[in-house]
C-alpha positions as CSV (number, residue, x, y, z in Angstrom):
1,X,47.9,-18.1,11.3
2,X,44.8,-19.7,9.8
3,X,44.0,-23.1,11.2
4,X,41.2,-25.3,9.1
5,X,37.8,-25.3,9.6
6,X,36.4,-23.3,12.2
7,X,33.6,-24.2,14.3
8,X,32.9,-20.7,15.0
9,X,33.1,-16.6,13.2
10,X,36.8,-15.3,14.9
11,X,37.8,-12.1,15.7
12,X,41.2,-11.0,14.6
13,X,43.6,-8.7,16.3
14,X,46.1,-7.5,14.0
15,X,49.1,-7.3,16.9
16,X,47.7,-9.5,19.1
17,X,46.0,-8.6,22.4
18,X,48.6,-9.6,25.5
19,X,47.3,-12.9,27.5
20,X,48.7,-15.6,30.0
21,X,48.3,-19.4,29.9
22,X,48.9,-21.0,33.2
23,X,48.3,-24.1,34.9
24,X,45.8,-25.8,36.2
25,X,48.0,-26.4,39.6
26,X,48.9,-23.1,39.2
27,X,53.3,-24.2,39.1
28,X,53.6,-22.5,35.5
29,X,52.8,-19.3,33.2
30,X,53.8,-18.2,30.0
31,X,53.0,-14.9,28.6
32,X,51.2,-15.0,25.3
33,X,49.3,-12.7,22.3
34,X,46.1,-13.5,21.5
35,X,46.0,-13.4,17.8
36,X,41.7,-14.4,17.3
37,X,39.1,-15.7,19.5
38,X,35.5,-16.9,18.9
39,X,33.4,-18.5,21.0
40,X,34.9,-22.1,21.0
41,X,38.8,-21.1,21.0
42,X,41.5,-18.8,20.1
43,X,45.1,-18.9,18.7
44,X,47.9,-17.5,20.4
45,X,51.9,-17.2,20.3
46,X,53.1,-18.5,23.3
47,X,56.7,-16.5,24.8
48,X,58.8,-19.6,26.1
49,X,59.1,-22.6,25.5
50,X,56.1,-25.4,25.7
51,X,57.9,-28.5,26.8
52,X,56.9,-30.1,29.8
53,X,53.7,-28.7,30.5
54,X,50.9,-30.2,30.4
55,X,48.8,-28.5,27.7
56,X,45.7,-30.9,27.9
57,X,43.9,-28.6,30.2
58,X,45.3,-25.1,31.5
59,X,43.7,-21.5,32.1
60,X,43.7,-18.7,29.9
61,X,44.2,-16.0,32.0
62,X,42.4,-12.6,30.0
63,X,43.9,-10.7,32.6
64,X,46.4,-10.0,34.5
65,X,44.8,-10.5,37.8
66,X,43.0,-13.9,36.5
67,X,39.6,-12.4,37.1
68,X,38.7,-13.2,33.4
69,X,39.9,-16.5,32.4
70,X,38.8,-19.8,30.6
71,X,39.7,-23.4,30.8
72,X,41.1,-24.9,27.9
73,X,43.1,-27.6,26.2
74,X,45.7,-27.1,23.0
75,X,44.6,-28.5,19.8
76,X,47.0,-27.3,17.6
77,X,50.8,-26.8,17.7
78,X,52.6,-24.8,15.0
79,X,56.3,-24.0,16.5
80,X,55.7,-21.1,18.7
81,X,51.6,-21.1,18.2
82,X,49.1,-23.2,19.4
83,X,45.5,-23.1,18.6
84,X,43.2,-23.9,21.8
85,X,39.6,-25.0,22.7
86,X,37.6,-23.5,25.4
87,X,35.8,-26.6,27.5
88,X,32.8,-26.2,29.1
89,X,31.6,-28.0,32.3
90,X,30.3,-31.2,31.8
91,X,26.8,-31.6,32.1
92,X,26.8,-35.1,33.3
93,X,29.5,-33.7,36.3
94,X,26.5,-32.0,37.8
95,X,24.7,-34.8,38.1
96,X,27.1,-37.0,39.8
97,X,24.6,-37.5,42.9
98,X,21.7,-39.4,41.5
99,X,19.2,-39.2,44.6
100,X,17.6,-42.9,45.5
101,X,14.3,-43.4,44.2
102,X,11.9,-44.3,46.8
103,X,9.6,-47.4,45.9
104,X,6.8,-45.7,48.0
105,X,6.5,-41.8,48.5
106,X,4.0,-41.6,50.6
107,X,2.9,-43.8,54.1
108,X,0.6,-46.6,53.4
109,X,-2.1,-47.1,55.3
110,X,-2.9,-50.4,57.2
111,X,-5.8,-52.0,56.8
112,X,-7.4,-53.3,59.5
């Protein structure tokens, strides 16, 4: 299934290469083929139904074990296909701790 623009060159599987989304918390999985995948996201047909889960950020598991995996959130929904977008960590999440600027680095000397 061929979604708009694409932000990225895909790579198609003709029968789809066997995948898991689960989520976040870990309480749900849903077995899925991946159908093409670039650098920014993928499209896959998910086996079960979608309802009630929270598909704003989940895992794509590219393995069975979840060794290979990559957070993502769905973009597109077409009955039993969704297209998804891989995030990547914020920048600005890193930074959180912003260490207190001193007025004076180094001891003054008194003047007598």
């Amino acid at each position: 299934m061929a979604f708009g623009d694409r932000k990225s060159e895909r790579v198609d599987f003709e029968s789809g290469i066997p995948v898991y989304i689960m989520g976040i918390d870990g309480t749900w999985r849903r077995d899925c083929l991946m159908f093409d995948v670039s650098q920014t996201g993928a499209c896959l047909y998910v086996e079960g139904k979608l309802e009630g889960l929270d598909l704003n950020e989940f895992f794509l598991l590219l393995s069975s074990t979840g060794l290979a995996y990559r957070r993502c959130r769905m973009v597109r929904l077409a009955g039993d296909q969704i297209g998804v977008e891989f995030l990547t960590p914020d920048k600005t999440a890193n930074r959180k701790r912003n260490p207190k600027r001193r007025s004076d680095e180094t001891p003054t000397s008194r003047q007598s």
